[in-house]
N, C-alpha and C positions, 0 to 999 in steps of 0.2 A: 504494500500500500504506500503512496506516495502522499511525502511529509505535507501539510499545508503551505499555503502562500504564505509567505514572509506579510506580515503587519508592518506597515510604516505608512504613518500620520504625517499631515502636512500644515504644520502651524500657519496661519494667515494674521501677516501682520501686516496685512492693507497694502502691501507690495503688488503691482502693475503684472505680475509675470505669476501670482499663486498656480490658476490652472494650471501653466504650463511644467508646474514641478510634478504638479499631480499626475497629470495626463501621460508625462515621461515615464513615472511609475507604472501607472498601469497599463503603457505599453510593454514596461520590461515585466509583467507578470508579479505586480505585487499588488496585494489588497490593501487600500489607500482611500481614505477619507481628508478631507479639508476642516479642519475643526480649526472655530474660532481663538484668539488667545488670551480669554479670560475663561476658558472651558477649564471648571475645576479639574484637580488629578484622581479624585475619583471617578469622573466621569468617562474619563479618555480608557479606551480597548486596553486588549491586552497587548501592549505593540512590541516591537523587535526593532523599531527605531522610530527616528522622529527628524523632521525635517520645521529647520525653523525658519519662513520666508523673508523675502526681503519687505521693505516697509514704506513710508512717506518719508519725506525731505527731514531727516534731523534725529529720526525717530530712536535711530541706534545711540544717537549722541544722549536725548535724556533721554535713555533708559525704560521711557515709558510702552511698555509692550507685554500689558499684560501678566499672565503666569510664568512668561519665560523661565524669571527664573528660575521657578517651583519647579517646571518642568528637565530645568540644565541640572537639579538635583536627582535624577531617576540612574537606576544604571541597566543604562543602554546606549547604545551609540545616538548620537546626534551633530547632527550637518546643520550650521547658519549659511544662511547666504543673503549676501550685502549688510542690510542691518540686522538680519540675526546673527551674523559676523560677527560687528560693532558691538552688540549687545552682551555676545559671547564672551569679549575679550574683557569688557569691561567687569562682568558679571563673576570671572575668575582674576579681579585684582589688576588686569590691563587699563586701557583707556581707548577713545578715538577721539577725530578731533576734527574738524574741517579741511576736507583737504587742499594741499597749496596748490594743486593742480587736479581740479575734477574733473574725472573721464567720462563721456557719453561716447559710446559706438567702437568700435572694434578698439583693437589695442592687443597688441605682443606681450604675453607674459613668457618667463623663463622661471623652471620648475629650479629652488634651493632643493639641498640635502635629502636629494635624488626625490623630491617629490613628495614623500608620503604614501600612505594607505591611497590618497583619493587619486592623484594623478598616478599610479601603476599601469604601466603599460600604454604612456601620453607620450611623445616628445617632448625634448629638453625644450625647447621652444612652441611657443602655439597662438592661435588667438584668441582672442574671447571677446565677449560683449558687455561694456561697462555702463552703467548708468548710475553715479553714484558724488554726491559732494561732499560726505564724509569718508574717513576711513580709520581705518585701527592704527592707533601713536603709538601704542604703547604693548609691546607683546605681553601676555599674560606670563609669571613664572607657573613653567612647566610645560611651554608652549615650544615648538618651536616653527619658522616659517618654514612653508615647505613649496609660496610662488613669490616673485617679484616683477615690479614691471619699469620701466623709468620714471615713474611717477608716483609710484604706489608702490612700498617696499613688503606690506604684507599684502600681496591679495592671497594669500591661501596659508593657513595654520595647521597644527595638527597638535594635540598635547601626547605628553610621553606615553600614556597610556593606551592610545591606539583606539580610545572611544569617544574623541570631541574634535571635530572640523570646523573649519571656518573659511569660506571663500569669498572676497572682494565683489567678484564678477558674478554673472547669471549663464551659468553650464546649462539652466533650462532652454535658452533660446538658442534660433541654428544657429546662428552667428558664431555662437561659442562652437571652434572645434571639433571637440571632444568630449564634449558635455554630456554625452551618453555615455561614455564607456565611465566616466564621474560618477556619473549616478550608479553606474553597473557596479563598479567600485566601491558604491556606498554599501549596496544591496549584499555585493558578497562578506563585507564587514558582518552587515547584520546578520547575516544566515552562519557567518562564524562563531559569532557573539553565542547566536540563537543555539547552534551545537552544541558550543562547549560548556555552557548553563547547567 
């Protein structure tokens, strides 16, 4: 008998691009709902990960986003993107801040410290799709970057323990590269996670 669909939730934190995290999902075969993010932690499935989306202008900066953090207290993997980034880093002791040079529309990143769990099996170089005027100042301890771009020195995190992402850009949209095999990347995280339990 073959295992169930992997569960991974998609936090909406008013971000322009939610469906399309979703939709990514349940193209690659996972069981995926959009819940709001003041959806208490009792209420949320039994998941195997959690996806925290991007948000409005600022949103990562104050902080305000709901359960986040309740929810970055779970242990399971979990992926920000853009201002769940921002939110992420600041939520584990980092910071963000305005950035000196904010990117809208493509943009070259280059993968640090061979990448991480999320970029495996990316080129060292790629593109992605930015739409963002904040960004993360201040890496979290225990973080370390795993993209950079000329403008943007984190767009993509990872902490030492191999269960907390954070990426700058939006891998949901085509634009981005690679952003499916990201997500694919996320997904085998979570069904590793989900095994070794």
């Amino acid at each position: 008998m073959s295992a169930p669909p992997l569960v991974i939730d998609v936090v909406d934190n008013g971000g322009q691009w939610t469906h399309r995290e979703w939709r990514m999902l349940r193209y690659l075969g996972v069981d995926t709902q959009i819940v709001g993010n003041t959806t208490p932690i009792s209420e949320l499935r039994n998941l195997d990960g959690l996806i925290l989306s991007g948000g409005a202008a600022r949103v990562g900066l104050t902080g305000e986003l709901g359960n986040c953090g309740a929810y970055l207290d779970l242990d399971l993997p979990i992926l920000g993107i853009c201002a769940g980034h921002q939110f992420m880093a600041g939520h584990y002791g980092g910071a963000a801040a305005e950035a000196v040079e904010p990117e809208f529309g493509a943009a070259q990143i280059t993968l640090v410290n061979g990448g991480g769990k999320i970029f495996a099996n990316t080129p060292e170089t790629q593109t992605v799709w930015e739409s963002h005027n904040d960004e993360v100042s201040v890496l979290p301890q225990g973080f370390f970057i795993t993209a950079s771009s000329k403008s943007c020195q984190v767009q993509g995190m990872e902490n030492e323990n191999g269960d907390r992402f954070g990426l700058q850009f939006h891998p949901e949209v085509n634009d981005s590269e690679y952003g499916q095999n990201m997500f694919q990347n996320f997904i085998d995280i979570c069904k590793q996670n989900r095994n070794s339990a």
